[in-house]
N, C-alpha and C positions, 0 to 999 in steps of 0.2 A: 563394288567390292562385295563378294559372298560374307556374307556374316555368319561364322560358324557357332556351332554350341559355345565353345570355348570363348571367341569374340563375346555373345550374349554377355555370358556370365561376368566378363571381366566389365562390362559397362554395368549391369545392376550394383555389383560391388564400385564402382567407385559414386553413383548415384545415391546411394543409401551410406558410403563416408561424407558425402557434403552435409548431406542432410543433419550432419553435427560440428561442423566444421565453424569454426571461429569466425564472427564475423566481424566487419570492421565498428567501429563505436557510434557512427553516425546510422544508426537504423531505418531500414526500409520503413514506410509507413503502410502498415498491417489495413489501412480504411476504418470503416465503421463498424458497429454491431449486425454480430447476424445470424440467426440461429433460433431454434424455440426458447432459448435462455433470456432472449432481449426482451427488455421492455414493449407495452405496448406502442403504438404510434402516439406522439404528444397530440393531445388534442387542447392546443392550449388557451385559457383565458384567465388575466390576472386576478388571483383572488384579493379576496378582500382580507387586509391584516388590521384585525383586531389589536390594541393596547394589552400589553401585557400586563396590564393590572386588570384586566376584566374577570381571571376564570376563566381561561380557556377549557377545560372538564369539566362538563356539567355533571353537577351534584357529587364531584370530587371532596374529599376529604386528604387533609395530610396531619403526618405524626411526623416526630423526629423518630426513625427505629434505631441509632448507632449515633455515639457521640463525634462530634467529631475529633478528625485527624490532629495531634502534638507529637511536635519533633522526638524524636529518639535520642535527639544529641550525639551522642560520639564518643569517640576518643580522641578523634581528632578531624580536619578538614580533607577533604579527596581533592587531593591534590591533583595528579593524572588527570589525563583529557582522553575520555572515551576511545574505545579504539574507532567506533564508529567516524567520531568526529577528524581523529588524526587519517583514514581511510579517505573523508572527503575533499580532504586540504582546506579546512576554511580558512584558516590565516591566508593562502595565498587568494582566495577567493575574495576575499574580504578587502583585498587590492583595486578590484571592480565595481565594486557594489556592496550596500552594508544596511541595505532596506530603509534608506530614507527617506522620508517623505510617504510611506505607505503605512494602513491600517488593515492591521492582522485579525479578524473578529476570531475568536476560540468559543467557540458555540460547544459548553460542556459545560460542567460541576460548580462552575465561577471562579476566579482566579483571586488569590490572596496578594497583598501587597510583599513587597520583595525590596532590597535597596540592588539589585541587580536589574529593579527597572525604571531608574532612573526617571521616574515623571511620566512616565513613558504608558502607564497604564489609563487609558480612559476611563470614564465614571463605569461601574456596572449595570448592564439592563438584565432585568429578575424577571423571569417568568416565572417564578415560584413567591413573585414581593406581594403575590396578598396572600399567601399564607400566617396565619398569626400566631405567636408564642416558637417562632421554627431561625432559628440561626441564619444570619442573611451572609453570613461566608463559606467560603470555599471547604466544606464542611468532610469532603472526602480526599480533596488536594491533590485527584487526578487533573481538575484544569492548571491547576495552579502549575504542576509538571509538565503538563504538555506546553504552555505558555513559556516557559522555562528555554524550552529547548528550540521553540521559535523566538525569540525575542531579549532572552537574558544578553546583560552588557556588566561582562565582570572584568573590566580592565582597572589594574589597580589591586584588585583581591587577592592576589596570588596563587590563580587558581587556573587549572589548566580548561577548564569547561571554557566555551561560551555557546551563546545561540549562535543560530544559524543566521538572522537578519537583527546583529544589535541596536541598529538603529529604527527598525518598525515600533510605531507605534500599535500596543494589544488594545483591544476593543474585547470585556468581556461578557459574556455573556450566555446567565444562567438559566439553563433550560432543563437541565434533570439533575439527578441526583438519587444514588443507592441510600442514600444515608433516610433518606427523607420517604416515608409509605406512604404511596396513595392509594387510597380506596375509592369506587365508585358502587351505585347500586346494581351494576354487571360482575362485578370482579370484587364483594367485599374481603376476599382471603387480602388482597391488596396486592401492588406491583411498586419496584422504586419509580419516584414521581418523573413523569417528561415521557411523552407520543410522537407519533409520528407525523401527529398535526401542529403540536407545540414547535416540533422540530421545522419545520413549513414555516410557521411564522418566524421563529429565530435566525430564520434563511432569510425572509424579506425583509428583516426589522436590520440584520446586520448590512444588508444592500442598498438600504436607504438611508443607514447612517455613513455610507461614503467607504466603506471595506473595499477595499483594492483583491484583497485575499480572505478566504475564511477556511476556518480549519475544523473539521468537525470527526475527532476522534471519539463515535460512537456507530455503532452500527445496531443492528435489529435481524435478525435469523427471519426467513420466512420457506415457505414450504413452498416449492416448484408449481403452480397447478393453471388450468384455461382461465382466463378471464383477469390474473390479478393485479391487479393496478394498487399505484396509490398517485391518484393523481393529484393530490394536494401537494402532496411534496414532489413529484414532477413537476407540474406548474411552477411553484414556488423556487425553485431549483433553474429552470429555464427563463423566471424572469429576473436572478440575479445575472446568471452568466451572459445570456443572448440580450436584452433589454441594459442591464445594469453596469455589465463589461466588469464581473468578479470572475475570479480564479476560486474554484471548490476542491480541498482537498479532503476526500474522507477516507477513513482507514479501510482497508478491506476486509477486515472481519478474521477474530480469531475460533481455534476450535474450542468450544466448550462442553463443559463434563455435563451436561444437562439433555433435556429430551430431543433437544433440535441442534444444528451443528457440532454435532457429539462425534460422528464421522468425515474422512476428507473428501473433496469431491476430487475422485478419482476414480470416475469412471472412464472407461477407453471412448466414449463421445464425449466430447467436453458443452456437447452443445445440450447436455443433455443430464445438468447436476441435478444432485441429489438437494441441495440449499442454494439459496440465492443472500443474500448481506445487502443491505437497502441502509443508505443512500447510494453504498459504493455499485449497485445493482445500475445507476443510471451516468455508467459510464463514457456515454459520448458527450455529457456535459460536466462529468465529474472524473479529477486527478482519482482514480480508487488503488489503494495507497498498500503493497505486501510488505514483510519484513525479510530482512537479509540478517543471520545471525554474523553477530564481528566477534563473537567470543565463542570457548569451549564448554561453556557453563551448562548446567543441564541436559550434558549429554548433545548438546548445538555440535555442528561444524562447520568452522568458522566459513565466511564465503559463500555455503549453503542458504538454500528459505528455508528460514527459522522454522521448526515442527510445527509451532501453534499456527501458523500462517495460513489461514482458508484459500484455495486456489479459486480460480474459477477466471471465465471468459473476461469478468470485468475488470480485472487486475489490469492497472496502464504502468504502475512505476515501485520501485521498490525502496525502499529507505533502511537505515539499521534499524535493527525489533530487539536486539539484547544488549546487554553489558551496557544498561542504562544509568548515565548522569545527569539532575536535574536538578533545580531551583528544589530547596527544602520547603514545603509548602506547610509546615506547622514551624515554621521562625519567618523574622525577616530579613535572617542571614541566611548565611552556611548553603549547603550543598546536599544532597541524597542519593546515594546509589541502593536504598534497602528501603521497602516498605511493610508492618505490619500488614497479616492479614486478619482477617475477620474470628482468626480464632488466636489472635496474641503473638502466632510466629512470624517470622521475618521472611522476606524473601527478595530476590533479586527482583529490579524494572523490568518489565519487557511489555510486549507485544506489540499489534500493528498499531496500538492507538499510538505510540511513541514514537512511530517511522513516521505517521502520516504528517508532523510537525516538522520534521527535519524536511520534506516534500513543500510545505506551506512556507517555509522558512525560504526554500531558494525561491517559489516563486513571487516573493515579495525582493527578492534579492534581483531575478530576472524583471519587473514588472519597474522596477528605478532604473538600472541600466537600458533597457529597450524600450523606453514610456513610449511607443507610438504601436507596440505590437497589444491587440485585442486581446480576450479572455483566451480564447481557442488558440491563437498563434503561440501565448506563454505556454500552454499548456503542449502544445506539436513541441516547440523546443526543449522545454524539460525531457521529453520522451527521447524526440532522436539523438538527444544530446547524452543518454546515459547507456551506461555498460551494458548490454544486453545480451541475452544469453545466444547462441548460436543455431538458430533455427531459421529457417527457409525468411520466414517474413520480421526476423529481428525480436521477437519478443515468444512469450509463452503463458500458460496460464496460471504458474507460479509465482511469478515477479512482474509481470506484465513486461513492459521492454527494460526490466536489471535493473539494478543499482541505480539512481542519480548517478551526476558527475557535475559539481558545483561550476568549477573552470570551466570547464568544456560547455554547459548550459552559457556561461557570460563571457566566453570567446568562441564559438563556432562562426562559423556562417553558413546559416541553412538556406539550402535552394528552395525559390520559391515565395523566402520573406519577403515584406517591405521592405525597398533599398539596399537589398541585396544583389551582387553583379549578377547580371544577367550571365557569365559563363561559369558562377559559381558551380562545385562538382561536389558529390559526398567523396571525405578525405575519413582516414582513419586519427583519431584521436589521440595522442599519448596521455595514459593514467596511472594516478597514483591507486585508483581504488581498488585493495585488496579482494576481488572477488573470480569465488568459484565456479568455474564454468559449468549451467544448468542448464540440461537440455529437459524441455520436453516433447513427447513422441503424441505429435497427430494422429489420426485415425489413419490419415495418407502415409502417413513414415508406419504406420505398424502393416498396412497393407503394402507397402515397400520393402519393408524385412520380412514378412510373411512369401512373398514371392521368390526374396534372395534365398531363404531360407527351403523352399521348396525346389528353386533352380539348384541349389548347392546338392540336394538329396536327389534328385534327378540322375545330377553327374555322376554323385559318385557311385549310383545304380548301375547307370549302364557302365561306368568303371568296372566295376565286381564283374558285370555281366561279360563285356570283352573279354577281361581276364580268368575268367572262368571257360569260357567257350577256348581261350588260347591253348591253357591248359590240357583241356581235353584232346586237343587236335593234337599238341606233342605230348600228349602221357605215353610212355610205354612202360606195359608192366612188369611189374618185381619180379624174378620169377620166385615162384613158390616152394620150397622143403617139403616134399611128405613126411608126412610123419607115418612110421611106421609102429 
């Protein structure tokens, strides 16, 4: 068959509409990293984890610099269950699986006691327990919140919240803290206390006390450049997952008003950002965690990633980032949708640190239902198991592969698992999850609409030009009036 202009065109236009088209819920698997954005190659050997009462900063100093966190109180209890949560269906989820018999480690601020955790809280490890005259609780009450939402069990309270795994046992453990200034003899202006080396040890310290999962809603800004490693917490990170058989969820990193991730990475190469977010940066061994806004609040739309949401390559899963409800971490009741900030006002929960827990939640939820699947297998499943946006290979570098989908993670059956049929097929999904279809445009989809867009001006070139040449051939002329 001659392919004419006309043929061409009408195939680039329907190749550049798939390129957005809906895919089904079980997502292709996009492979590994790869790009100048990826980590070095591991060059692995187990370090050595020192006792968290040794000092791990040399010739570190700490102050309290901020009192800490006390309830607000209220007027009354939040009643209502996040939209987030009604979005996941944990009730029907919680049919399947309710994180039994697993240990959640929350590697953050330290987590306060709660009657929504039932027993359920293991002793604290303090990488800050030799500091002296310094508050040994949860002093800023973001762990205490994040733990909340992976692991509260409010039946009975009358309260529409609950976690996402209520029967996980939390494991916490405190490794930084804003509240808390450390100074060294490099840095005496001072920074809040906890590194990226502390962070490294609270990685191996939570893998050798038996964590199934760990959750680690904190990230670090770094600048793009040849050479940069941190191989300490590479390592350390590689010998929970690959060696210790843990699940890593960390948050992907929000935008902040400050010198570094102050803009989004959004340039047209995505191989090629302007910031990197470390630990979510070593994403072939780490869940790295966006947010999806489930409210209109702050100018959000709903369905969308949430504005603060850093994009990038390492993005794998997305979780809700606003219209946050959580364990009230200055009582040992009640509930909080509002947190003080640093200068007295109020404001609503959010960001990715908040998604990445509802992320850690299923896969302690997935990790008791499927006990025979490894670190990596829970972690494929989460992925292909959730809502993802409609791009050629299932995911993007906004939400990484969409939404969770709680059900759908503790009912698929993914080809390829252990004990899964042998003629098992990817099937489309039915979901409850309220979310907006996000595309994002490749280098190849912009160089696909660049071509359509050039064939389209082509046509209608030599369009004009036919029609103009037609013209001529039957003009005949007016005749003309003298004027006299």
């Amino acid at each position: 068959m001659r392919i004419t202009r006309t043929t061409a065109f009408a195939a680039a236009v329907v190749v550049g509409l798939l390129g957005l088209a809906p895919a089904p819920a079980l997502a292709q698997d996009g492979g590994g990293n790869a790009g100048a954005w990826a980590p070095p190659p591991l060059n692995y050997s187990k370090p050595t984890n020192p006792a968290p009462d040794k000092g791990l900063v040399p010739g570190a100093k700490y102050t309290e610099d901020q009192t800490c966190i006390t309830s607000t109180g209220g007027s009354g209890q939040v009643k209502e269950p996040p939209n987030g949560q009604t979005w996941l269906r944990l009730d029907e989820a919680h049919q399947y699986a309710t994180g039994r018999n697993q240990i959640v480690a929350v590697i953050d601020t330290g987590v306060n006691g709660h009657q929504a955790f039932n027993n359920r809280l293991l002793p604290e490890i303090d990488y800050l327990n030799n500091i002296t005259n310094v508050n040994k609780n949860d002093c800023d009450g973001h762990g205490t919140e994040v733990a909340g939402i992976i692991g509260a069990d409010t039946t009975g309270l009358g309260v529409g919240f609950q976690g996402v795994a209520p029967a996980a046992k939390i494991l916490p453990i405190r490794q930084t803290s804003p509240s808390i200034k450390m100074t060294t003899p490099t840095n005496p202006n001072g920074t809040g206390a906890g590194t990226s080396e502390t962070l490294a040890y609270a990685i191996m310290t939570a893998a050798d006390h038996n964590a199934t999962v760990i959750n680690i809603s904190l990230s670090a800004c770094l600048t793009p450049a040849p050479g940069l490693s941190q191989s300490l917490l590479q390592n350390a990170i590689h010998y929970a997952v690959d060696v210790k058989n843990v699940v890593i969820v960390a948050a992907a990193g929000n935008l902040e008003q400050g010198s570094l991730c102050n803009t989004q990475n959004d340039r047209p190469d995505p191989n090629n950002p302007k910031w990197i977010e470390s630990p979510a940066w070593f994403s072939d061994d780490v869940l790295s965690v966006g947010a999806i806004a489930t409210d209109s609040g702050n100018g959000q739309t709903p369905g969308a990633p949430a504005s603060f949401t850093m994009w990038g390559p390492w993005v794998s899963i997305a979780g809700p980032g606003t219209g946050i409800i959580t364990l009230d971490p200055g009582a040992n009741t009640g509930l909080a949708n509002l947190e003080k900030t640093s200068n007295g006002q109020t404001q609503t929960i959010q960001g990715t640190s908040f998604a990445a827990p509802y992320v850690a939640g299923l896969a302690a939820l997935v990790r008791e239902k499927f006990p025979t699947l490894d670190a990596q297998q829970v972690m494929h499943r989460i992925e292909m198991t959730a809502q993802h946006p409609g791009t050629p290979t299932g995911r993007n570098n906004q939400v990484g592969y969409g939404m969770i989908d709680p059900v759908a993670a503790l009912t698929a059956v993914i080809p390829g698992e252990p004990n899964s049929p042998a003629t098992a097929k990817p099937t489309q999904i039915p979901s409850g999850v309220g979310v907006t279809e996000v595309a994002s445009v490749s280098p190849m989809l912009w160089a696909m609409y660049g071509t359509l867009i050039g064939v389209a001006l082509l046509l209608i070139t030599l369009f004009v030009v036919h029609a103009t040449n037609r013209s001529r051939r039957n003009h005949k002329p007016v005749p003309q009036r003298l004027q006299m």
